[in-house]
C-alpha positions in Angstrom: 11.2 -15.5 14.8 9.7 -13.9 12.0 12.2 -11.1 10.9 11.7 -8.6 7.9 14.9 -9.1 5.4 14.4 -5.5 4.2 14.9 -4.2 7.8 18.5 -6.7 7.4 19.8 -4.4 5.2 18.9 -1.1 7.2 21.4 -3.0 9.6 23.6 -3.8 7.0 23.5 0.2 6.1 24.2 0.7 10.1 27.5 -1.6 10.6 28.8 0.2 7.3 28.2 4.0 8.5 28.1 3.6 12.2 25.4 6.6 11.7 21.9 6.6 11.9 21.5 9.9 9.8 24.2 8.2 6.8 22.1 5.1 6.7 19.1 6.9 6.3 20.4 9.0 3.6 21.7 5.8 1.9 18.9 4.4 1.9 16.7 7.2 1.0 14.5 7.3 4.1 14.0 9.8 6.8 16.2 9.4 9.8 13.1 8.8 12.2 11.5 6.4 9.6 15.0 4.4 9.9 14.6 5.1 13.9 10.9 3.4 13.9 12.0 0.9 11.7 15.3 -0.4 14.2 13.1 -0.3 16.9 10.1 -3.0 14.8 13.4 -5.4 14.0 14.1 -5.2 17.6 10.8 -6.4 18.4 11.0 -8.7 15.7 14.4 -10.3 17.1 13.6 -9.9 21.0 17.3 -8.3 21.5 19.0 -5.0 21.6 20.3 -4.8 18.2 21.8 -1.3 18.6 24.3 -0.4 21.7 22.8 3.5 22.2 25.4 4.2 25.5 28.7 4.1 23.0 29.7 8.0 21.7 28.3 6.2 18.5 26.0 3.8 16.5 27.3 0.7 16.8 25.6 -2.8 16.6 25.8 -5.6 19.4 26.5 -9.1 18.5 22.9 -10.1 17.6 23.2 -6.9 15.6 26.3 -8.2 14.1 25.0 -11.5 13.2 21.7 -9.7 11.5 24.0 -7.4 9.7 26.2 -10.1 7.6 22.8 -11.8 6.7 21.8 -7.9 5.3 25.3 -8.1 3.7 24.3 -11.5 1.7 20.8 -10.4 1.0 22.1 -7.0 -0.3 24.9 -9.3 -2.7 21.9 -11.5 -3.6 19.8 -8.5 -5.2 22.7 -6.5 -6.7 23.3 -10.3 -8.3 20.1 -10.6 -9.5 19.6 -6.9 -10.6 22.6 -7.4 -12.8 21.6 -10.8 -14.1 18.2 -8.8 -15.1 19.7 -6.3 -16.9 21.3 -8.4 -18.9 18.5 -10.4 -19.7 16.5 -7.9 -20.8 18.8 -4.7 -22.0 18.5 -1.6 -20.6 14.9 -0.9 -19.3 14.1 2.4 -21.5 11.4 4.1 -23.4 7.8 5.6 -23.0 5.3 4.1 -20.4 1.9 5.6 -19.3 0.6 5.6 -15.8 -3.3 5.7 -14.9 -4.3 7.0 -11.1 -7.2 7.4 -10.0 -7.8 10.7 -8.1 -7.1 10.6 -4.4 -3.7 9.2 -2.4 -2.4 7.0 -5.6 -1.6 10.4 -7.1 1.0 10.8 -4.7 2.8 7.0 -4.4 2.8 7.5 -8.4 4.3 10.8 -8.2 7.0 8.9 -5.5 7.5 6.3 -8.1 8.2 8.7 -11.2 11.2 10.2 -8.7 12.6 6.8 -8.3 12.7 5.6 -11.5 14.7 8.5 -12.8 17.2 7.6 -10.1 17.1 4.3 -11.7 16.3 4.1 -15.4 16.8 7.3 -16.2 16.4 6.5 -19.5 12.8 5.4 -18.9 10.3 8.0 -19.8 7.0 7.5 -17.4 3.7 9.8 -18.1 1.2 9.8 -15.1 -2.6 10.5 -16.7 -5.0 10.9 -14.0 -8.5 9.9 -14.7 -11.5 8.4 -12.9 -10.9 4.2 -12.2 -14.0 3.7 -14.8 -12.1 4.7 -17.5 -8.6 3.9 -16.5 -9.7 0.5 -16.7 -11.1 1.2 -20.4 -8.0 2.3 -20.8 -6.2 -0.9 -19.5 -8.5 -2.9 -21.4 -7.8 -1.5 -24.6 -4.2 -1.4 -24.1 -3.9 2.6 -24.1 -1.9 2.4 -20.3 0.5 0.5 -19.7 0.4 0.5 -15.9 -3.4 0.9 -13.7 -3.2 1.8 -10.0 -6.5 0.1 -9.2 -8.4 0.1 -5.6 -9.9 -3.2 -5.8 -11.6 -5.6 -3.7 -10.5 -8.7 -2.9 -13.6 -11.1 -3.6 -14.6 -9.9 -6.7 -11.3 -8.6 -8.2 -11.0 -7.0 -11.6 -9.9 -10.1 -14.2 -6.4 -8.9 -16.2 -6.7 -8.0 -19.5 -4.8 -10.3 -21.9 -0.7 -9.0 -21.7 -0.9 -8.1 -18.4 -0.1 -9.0 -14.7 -0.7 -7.6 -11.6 0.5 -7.4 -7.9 -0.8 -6.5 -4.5 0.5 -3.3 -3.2 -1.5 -3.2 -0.1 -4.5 -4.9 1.9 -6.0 -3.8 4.7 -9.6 -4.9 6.1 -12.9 -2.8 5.5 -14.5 -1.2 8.6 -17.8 0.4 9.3 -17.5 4.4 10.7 -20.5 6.3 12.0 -21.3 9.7 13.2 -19.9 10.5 17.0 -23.8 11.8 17.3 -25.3 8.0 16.6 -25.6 5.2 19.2 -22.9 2.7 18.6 -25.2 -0.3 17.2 -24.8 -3.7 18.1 -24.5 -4.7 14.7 -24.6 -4.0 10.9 -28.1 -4.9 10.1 -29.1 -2.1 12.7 -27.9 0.4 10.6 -30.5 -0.3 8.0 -32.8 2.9 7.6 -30.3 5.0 8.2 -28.3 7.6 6.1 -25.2 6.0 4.4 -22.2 8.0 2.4 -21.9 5.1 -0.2 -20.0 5.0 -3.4 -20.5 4.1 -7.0 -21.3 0.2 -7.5 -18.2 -0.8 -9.7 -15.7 1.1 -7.1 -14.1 -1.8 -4.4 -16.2 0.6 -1.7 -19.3 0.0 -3.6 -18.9 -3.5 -3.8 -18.5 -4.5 -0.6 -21.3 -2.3 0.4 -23.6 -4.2 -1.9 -22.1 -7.5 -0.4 -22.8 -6.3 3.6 -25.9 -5.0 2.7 -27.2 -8.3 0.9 -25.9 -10.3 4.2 -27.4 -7.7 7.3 -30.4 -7.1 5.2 -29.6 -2.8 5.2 -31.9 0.0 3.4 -30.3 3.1 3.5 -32.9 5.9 4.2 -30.6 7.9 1.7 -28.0 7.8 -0.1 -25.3 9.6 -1.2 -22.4 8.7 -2.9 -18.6 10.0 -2.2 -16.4 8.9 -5.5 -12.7 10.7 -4.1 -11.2 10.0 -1.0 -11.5 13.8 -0.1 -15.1 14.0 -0.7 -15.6 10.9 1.1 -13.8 13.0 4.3 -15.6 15.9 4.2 -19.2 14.3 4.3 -18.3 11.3 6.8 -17.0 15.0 8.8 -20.1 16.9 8.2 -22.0 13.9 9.7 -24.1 12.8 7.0 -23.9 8.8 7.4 -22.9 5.8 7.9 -19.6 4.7 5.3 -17.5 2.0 4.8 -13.8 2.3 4.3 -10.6 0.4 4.6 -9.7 0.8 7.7 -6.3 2.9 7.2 -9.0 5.3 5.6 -11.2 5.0 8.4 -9.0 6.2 10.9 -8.5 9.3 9.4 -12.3 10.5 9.5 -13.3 13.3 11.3 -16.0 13.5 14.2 -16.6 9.6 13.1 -16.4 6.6 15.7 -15.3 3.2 14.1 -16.9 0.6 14.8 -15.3 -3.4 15.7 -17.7 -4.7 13.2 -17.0 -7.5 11.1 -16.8 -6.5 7.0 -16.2 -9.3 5.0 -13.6 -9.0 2.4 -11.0 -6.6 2.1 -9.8 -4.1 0.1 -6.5 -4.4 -2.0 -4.3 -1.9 -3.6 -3.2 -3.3 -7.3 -0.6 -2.6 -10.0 -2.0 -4.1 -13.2 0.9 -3.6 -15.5 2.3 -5.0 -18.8 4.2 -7.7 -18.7 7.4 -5.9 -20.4 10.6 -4.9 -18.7 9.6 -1.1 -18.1 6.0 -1.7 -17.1 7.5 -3.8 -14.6 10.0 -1.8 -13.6 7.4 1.1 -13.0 5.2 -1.9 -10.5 8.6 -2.5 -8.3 9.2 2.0 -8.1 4.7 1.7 -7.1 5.5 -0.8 -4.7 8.4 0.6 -2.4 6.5 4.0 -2.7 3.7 2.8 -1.2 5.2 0.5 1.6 7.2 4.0 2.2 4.2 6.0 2.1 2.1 3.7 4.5 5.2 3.9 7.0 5.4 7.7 7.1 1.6 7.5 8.0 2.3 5.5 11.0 5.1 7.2 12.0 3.7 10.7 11.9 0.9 9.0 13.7 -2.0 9.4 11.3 -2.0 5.5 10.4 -2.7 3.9 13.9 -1.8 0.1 13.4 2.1 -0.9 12.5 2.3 -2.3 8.9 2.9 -5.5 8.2 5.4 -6.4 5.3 4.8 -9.3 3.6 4.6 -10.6 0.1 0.6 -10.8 -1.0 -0.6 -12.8 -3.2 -2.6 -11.1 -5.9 -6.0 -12.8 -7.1 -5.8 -12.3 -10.6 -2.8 -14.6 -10.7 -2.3 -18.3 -10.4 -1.8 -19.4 -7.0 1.7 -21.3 -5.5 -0.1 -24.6 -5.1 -1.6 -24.2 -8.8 1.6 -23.6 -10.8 
């Protein structure tokens, strides 16, 4: 049984409100997002965790059971919270945010709203510019935190004085015009039109890397830098692309294709290691777990997300520390 504690402690909420709507609220979520994410745990736990016949919200026994072990977890990260503030003094101060254009605008946006909540003492500037020279930035210690879209197998190295963690990974897929006949595999799509995307960007990379393997010549090229312009020609039919697949989905008059891609691509916060970089990483995080969770519930992201820690490749690994 592999349960999700954060979905504990929506339970928790549940056996303390009796209400679906006041959990929600307490938790800052949507009442459906709450509703979506009852039903995964149920999954998760292979029993009703929820008795929906009574007048109200109320939890069964398994519910019960999952709800004290929310309890304790929710104890455990007040505990620690408190034992972090007073470690390191009120989290307070100027810190600068770099996004790239495109979704990361929005999850840093999120995160700006949450850390008011929480440090309101904490003064955080989002600066949008182009991932080239965010990561000048970054390098030259200008930013303090870097939303990056990266790729996993040849990930951007950390500049000295910072760390970094995975928000998000999700596998690259291959998505071609509705018109084209579905080929049978990558290396038949050489000689044909591809929307591509500069060499640096994660997208360019593993482009290079699948075109290296299959052997593929685009017979043109052109290259989509922001997500929205990479929608709007994959719509208009004018290649072949590669996106992660949460991205794929979306696209317009485009068929994906069960291809294999190798690599993925990952989402990273490359922060400073001080108290109120960090604290701006955590507010990046649970707005973009949030943010891929309203996608699948409204139905635009079609696969269910999977929560888990990931383990970022710029830092040293479990079995190496």
């Amino acid at each position: 049984m592999d349960l999700d504690p954060r979905r504990l402690l929506l339970l928790q909420a549940i056996s303390e409100t009796d209400s679906l709507a006041q959990a929600a609220r307490r938790l800052g979520h949507t009442p459906s997002a709450v509703s979506q994410q009852l039903a995964k745990l149920e999954r998760e736990a292979g029993l009703a965790l929820v008795d929906r016949g009574a007048g109200r919200l109320e939890l069964t026994e398994a519910g019960r059971i999952l709800a004290r072990a929310g309890s304790r977890i929710g104890e455990s990260l007040a505990d620690a919270e408190r034992e972090l503030t007073t470690l390191t003094g009120t989290v307070a101060g100027p810190v600068t945010m770099a996004v790239a254009p495109g979704g990361t605008v929005l999850v840093a946006a999120g995160a700006v709203s949450v850390l008011a909540r929480r440090h309101p003492e904490l003064r955080p500037t989002i600066v949008e510019v182009e991932e080239a020279e965010g990561l000048r930035m970054l390098r030259a210690g200008s930013v303090d935190v870097m939303l990056v879209a990266d790729d996993r197998d040849t990930a951007f190295p950390l500049p000295p004085g910072y760390v970094s963690r995975v928000l998000i990974e999700d596998e690259y897929r291959i998505a071609v015009p509705v018109s084209w006949d579905l080929p049978a595999s990558p290396a038949d799509l050489s000689d044909k039109p591809w929307i591509t995307a500069l060499p640096g960007t994660a997208r360019g990379r593993c482009f290079r890397r699948l075109a290296e393997l299959h052997g593929i010549v685009p017979s043109r090229e052109h290259l989509a830098f922001t997500p929205a312009a990479l929608e709007i020609m994959a719509a208009a039919g004018l290649g072949a692309v590669i996106a992660p697949r949460f991205h794929a989905d979306w696209l317009q008059n485009c068929t994906v294709l069960d291809l294999p891609v190798p690599g993925s691509l990952i989402a990273r916060a490359i922060h400073r290691a001080t108290p109120g970089a960090e604290a701006v990483a955590i507010a990046v995080a649970e707005c973009s777990l949030m943010r891929a969770e309203e996608l699948v519930e409204t139905g635009i992201h079609k696969r269910d997300i999977i929560i888990r820690r990931l383990h970022d490749p710029g830092m040293p690994s479990a079995s190496s520390r």
